[in-house]
PyMOL commands that place a pseudoatom at each C-alpha (Angstrom):
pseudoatom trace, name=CA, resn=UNK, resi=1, chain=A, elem=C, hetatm=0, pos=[-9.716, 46.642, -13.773]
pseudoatom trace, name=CA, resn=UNK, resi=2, chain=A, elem=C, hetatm=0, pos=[-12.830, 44.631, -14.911]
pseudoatom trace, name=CA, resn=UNK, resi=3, chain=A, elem=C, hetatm=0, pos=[-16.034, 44.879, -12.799]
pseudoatom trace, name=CA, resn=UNK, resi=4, chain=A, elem=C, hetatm=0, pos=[-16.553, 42.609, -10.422]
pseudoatom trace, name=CA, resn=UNK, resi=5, chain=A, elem=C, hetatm=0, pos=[-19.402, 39.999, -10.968]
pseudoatom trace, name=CA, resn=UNK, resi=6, chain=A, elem=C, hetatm=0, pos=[-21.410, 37.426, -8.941]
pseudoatom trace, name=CA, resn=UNK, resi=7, chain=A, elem=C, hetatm=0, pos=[-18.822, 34.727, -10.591]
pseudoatom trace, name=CA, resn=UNK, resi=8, chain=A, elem=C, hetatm=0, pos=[-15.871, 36.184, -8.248]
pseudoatom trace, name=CA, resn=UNK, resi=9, chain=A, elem=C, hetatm=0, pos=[-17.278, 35.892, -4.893]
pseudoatom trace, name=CA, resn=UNK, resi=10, chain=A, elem=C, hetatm=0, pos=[-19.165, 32.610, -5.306]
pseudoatom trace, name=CA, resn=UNK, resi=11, chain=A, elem=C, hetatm=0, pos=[-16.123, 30.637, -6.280]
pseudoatom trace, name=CA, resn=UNK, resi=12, chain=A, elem=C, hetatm=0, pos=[-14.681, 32.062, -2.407]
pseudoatom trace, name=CA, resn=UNK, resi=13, chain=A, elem=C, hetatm=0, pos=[-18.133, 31.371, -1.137]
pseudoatom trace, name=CA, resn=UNK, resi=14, chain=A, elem=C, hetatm=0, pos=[-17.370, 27.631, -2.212]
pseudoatom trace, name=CA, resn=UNK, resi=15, chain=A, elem=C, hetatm=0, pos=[-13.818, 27.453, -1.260]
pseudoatom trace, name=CA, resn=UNK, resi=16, chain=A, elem=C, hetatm=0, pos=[-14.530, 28.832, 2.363]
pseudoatom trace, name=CA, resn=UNK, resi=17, chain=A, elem=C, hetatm=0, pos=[-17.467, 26.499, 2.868]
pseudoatom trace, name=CA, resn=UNK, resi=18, chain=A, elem=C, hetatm=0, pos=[-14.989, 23.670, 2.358]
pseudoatom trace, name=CA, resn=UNK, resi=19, chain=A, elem=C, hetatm=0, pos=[-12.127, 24.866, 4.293]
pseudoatom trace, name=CA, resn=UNK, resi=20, chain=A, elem=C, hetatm=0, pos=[-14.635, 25.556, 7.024]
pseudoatom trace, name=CA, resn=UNK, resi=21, chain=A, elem=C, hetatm=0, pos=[-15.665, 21.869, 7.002]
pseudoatom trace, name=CA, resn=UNK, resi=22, chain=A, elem=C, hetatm=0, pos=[-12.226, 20.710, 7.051]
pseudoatom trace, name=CA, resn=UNK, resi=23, chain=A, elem=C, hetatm=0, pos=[-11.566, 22.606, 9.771]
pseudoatom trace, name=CA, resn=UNK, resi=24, chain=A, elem=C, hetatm=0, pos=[-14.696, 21.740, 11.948]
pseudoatom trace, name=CA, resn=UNK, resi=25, chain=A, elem=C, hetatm=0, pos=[-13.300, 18.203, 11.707]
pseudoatom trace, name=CA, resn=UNK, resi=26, chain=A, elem=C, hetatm=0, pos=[-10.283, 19.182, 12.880]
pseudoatom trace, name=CA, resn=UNK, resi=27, chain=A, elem=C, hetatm=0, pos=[-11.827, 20.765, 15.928]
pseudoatom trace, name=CA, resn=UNK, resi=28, chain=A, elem=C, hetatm=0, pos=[-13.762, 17.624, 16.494]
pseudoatom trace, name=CA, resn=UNK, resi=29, chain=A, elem=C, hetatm=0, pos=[-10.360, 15.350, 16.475]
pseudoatom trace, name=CA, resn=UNK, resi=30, chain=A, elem=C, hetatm=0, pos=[-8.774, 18.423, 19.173]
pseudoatom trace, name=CA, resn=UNK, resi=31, chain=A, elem=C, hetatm=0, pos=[-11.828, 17.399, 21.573]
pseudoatom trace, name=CA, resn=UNK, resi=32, chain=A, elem=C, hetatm=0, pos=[-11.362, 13.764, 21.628]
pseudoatom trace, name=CA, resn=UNK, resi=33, chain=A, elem=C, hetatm=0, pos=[-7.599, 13.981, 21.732]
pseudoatom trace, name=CA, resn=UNK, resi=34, chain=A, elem=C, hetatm=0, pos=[-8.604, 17.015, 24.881]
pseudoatom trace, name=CA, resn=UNK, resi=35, chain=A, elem=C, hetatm=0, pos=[-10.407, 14.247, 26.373]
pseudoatom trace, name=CA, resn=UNK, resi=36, chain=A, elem=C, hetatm=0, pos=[-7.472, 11.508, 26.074]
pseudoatom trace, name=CA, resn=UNK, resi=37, chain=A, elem=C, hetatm=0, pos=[-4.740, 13.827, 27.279]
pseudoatom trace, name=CA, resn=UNK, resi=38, chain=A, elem=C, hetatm=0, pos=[-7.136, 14.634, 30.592]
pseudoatom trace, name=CA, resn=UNK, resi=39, chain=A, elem=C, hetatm=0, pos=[-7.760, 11.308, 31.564]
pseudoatom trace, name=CA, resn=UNK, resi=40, chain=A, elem=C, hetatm=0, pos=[-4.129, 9.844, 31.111]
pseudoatom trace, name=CA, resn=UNK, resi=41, chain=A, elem=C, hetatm=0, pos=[-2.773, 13.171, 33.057]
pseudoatom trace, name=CA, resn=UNK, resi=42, chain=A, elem=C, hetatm=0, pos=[-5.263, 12.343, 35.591]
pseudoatom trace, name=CA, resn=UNK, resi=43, chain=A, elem=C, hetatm=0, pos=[-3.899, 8.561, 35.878]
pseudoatom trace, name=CA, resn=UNK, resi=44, chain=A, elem=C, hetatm=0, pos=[-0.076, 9.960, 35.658]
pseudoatom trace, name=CA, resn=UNK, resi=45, chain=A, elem=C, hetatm=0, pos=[1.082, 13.100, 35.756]
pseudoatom trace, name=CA, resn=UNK, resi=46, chain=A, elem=C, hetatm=0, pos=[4.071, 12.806, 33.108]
pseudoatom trace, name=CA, resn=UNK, resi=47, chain=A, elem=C, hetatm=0, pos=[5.940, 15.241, 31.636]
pseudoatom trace, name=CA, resn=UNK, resi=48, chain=A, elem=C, hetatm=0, pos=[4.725, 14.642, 27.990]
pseudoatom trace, name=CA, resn=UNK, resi=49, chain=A, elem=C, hetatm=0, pos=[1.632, 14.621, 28.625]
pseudoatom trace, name=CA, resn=UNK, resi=50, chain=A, elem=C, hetatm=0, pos=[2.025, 17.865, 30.142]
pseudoatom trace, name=CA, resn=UNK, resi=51, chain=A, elem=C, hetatm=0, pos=[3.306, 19.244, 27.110]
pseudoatom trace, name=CA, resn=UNK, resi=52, chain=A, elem=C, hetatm=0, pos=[1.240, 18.125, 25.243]
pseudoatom trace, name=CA, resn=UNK, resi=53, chain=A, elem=C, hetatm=0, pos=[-1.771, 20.003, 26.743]
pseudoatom trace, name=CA, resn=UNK, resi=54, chain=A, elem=C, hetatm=0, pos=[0.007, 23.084, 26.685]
pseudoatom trace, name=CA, resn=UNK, resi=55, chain=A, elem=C, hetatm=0, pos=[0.971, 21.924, 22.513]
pseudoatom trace, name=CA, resn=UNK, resi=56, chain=A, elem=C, hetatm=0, pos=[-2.720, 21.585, 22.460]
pseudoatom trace, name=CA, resn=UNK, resi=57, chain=A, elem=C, hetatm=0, pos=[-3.344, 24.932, 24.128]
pseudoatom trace, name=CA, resn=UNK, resi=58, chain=A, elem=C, hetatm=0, pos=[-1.663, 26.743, 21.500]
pseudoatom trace, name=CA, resn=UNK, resi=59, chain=A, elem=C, hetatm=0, pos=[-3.269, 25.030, 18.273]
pseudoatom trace, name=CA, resn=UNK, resi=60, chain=A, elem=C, hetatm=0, pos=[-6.833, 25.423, 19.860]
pseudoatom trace, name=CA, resn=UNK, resi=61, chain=A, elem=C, hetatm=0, pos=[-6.539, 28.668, 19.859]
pseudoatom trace, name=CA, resn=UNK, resi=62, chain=A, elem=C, hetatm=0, pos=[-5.362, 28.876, 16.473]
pseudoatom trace, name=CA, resn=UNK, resi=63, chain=A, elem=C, hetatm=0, pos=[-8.208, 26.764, 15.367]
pseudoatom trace, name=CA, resn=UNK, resi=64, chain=A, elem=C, hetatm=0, pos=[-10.437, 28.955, 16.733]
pseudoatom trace, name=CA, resn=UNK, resi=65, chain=A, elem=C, hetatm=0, pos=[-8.841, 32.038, 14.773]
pseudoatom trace, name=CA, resn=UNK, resi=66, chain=A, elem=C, hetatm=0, pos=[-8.580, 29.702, 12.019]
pseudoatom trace, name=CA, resn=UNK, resi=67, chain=A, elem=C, hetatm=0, pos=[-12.550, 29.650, 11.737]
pseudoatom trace, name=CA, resn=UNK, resi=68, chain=A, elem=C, hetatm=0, pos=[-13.354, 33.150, 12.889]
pseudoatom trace, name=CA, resn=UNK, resi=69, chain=A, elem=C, hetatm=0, pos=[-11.728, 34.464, 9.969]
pseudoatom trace, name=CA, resn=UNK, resi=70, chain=A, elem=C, hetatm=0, pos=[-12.650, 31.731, 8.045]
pseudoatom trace, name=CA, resn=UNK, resi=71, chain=A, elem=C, hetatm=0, pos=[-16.168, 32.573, 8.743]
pseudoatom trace, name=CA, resn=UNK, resi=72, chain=A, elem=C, hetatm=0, pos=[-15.584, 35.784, 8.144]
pseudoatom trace, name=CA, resn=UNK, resi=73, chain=A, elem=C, hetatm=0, pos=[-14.948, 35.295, 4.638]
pseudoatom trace, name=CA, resn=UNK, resi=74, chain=A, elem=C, hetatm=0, pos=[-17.712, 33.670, 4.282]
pseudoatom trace, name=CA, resn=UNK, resi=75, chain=A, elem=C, hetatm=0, pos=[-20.091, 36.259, 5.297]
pseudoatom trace, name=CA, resn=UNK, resi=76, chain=A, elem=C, hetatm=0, pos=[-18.195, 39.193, 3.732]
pseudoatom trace, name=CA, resn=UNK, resi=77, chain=A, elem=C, hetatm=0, pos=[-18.154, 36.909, 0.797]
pseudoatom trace, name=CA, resn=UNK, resi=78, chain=A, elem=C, hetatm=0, pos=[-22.293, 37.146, 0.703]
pseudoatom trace, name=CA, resn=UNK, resi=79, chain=A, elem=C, hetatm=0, pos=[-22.338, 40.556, 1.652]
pseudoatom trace, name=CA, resn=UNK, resi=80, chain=A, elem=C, hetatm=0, pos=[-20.223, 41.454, -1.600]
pseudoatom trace, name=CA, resn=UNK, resi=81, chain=A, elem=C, hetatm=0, pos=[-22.474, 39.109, -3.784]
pseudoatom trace, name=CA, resn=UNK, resi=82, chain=A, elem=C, hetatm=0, pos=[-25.347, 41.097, -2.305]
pseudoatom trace, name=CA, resn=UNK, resi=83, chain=A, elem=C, hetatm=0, pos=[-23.980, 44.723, -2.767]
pseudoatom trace, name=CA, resn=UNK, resi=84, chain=A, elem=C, hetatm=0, pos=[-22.857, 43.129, -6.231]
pseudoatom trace, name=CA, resn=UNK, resi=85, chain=A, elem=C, hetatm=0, pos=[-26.479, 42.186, -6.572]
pseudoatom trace, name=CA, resn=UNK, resi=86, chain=A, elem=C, hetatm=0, pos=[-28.275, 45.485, -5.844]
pseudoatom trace, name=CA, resn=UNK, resi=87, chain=A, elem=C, hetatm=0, pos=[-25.385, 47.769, -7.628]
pseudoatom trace, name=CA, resn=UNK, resi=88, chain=A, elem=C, hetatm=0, pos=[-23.331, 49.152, -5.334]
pseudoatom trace, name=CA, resn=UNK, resi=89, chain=A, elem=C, hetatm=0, pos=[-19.874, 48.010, -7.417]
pseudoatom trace, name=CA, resn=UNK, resi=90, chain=A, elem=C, hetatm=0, pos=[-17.024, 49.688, -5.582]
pseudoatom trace, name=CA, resn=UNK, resi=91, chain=A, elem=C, hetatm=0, pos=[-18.669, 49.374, -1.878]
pseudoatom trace, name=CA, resn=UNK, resi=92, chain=A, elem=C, hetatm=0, pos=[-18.989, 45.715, -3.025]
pseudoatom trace, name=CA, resn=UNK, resi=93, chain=A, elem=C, hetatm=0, pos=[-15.379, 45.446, -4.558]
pseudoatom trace, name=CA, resn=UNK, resi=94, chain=A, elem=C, hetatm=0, pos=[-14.009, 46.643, -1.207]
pseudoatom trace, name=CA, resn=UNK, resi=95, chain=A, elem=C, hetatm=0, pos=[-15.809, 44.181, 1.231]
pseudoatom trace, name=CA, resn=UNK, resi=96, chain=A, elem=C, hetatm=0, pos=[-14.773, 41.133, -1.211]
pseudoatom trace, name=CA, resn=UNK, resi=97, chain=A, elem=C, hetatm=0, pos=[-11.100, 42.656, -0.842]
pseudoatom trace, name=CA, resn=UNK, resi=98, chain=A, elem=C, hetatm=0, pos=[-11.582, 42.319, 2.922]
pseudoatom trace, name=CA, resn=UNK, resi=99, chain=A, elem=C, hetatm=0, pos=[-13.109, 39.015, 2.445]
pseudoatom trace, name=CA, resn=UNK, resi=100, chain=A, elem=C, hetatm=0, pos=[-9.937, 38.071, 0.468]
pseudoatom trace, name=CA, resn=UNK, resi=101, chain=A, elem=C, hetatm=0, pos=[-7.486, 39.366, 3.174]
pseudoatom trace, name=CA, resn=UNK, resi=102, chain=A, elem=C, hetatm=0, pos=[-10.019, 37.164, 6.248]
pseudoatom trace, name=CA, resn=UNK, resi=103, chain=A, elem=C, hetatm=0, pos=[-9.438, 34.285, 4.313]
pseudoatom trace, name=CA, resn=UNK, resi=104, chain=A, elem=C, hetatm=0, pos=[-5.402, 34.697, 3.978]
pseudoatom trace, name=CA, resn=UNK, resi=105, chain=A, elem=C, hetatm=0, pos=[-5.085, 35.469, 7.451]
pseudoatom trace, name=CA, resn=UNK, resi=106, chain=A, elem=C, hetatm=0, pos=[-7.388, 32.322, 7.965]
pseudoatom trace, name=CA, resn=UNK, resi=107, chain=A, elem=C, hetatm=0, pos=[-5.177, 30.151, 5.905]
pseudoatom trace, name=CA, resn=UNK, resi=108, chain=A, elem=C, hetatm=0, pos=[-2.215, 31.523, 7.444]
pseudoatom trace, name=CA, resn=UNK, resi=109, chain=A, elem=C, hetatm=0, pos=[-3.556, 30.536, 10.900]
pseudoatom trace, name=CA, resn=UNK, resi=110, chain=A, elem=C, hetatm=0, pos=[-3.942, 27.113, 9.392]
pseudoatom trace, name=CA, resn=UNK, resi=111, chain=A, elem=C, hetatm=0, pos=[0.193, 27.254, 8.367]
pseudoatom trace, name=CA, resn=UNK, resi=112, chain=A, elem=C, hetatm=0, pos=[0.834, 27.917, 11.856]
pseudoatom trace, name=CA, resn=UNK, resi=113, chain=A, elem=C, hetatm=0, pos=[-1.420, 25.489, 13.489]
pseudoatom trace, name=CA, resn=UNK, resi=114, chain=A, elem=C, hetatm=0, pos=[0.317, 22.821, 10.805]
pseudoatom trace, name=CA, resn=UNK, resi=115, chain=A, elem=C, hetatm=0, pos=[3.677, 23.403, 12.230]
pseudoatom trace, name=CA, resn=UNK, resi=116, chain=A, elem=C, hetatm=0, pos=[2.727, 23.083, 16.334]
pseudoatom trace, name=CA, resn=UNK, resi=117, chain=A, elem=C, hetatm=0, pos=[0.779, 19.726, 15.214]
pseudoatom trace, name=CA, resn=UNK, resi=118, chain=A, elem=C, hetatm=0, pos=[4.030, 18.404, 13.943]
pseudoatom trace, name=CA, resn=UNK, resi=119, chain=A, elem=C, hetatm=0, pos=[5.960, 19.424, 17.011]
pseudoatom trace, name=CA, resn=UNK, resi=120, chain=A, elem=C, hetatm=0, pos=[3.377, 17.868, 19.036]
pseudoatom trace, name=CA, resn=UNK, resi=121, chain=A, elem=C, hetatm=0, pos=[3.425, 14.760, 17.099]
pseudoatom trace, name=CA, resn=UNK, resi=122, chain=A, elem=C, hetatm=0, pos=[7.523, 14.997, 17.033]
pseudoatom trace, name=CA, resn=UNK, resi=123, chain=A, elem=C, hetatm=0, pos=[6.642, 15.196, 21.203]
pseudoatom trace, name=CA, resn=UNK, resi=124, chain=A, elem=C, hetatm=0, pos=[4.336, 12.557, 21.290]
pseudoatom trace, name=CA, resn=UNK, resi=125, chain=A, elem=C, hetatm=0, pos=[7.544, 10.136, 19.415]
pseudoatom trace, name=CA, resn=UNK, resi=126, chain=A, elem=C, hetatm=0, pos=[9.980, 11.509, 21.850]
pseudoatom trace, name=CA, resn=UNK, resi=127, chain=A, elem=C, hetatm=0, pos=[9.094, 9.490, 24.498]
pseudoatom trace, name=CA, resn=UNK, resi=128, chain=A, elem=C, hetatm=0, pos=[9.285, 6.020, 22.522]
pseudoatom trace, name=CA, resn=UNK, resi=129, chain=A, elem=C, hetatm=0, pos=[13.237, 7.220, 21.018]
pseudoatom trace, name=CA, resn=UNK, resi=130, chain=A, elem=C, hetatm=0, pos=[16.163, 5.091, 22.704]
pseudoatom trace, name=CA, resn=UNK, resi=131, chain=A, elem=C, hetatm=0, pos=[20.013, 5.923, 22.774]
pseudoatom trace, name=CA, resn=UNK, resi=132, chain=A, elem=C, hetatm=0, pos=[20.190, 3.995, 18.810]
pseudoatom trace, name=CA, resn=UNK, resi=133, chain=A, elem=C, hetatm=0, pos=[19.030, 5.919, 16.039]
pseudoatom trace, name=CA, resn=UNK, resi=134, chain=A, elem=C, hetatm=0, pos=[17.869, 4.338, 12.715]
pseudoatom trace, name=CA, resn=UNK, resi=135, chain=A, elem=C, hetatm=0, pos=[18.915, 6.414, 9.746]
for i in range(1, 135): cmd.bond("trace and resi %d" % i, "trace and resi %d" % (i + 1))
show_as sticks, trace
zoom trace
């Protein structure tokens, strides 16, 4: 196995930032949509709706998991490049390894939080299906 260098962990470093981002927006589309499901449960107390806040539940929770280990990544990411940096190789080797596994478990997260969004948009069409199908 090669020595690690600087190269390794900054390419993470830049993926993670990104994935971070993309995931911030997503948090800030979950608040707005938070604050539309309130007020129309407020006005009427339907059934989708309903289930839709507990849909919503769910995926911000994952979202949150989502970015803890995403940010995780990211900072085990620099502390690699820094043991990297002042020679410690294999301490350095092992944190990037962790960094590795923070940012699979963040991306698997992400899978999950993929497939409740599509339920809850499969929920949100439910209500608007009649008795005729179109194939």
């Amino acid at each position: 196995m090669e020595n690690l260098t600087l190269i390794t962990p900054s390419v993470l470093f830049s993926a993670t930032s990104l994935i971070l981002l993309a995931y911030t927006n997503r948090f800030h589309s979950y608040a707005q949509l938070i604050r539309t499901l309130k007020d129309n449960y407020m006005s009427d107390h339907s059934a989708i709706t309903r289930a839709q806040i507990v849909n919503m539940r769910k995926r911000l929770y994952l979202t949150q998991n989502m970015q803890l280990f995403g940010v995780a990544s990211l900072l085990l990411s620099l502390v690699a490049m820094f043991f990297i940096y002042v020679g410690f190789q294999v301490l350095a080797e092992f944190i990037f390894g962790v960094a590795m596994v923070s940012l699979i478990t963040s991306l698997s997260f992400s899978v999950w939080e993929i497939r409740i969004s599509v339920k809850a948009l499969n929920l949100h069409l439910s209500d608007m299906e009649s008795g005729d199908k179109i194939v």
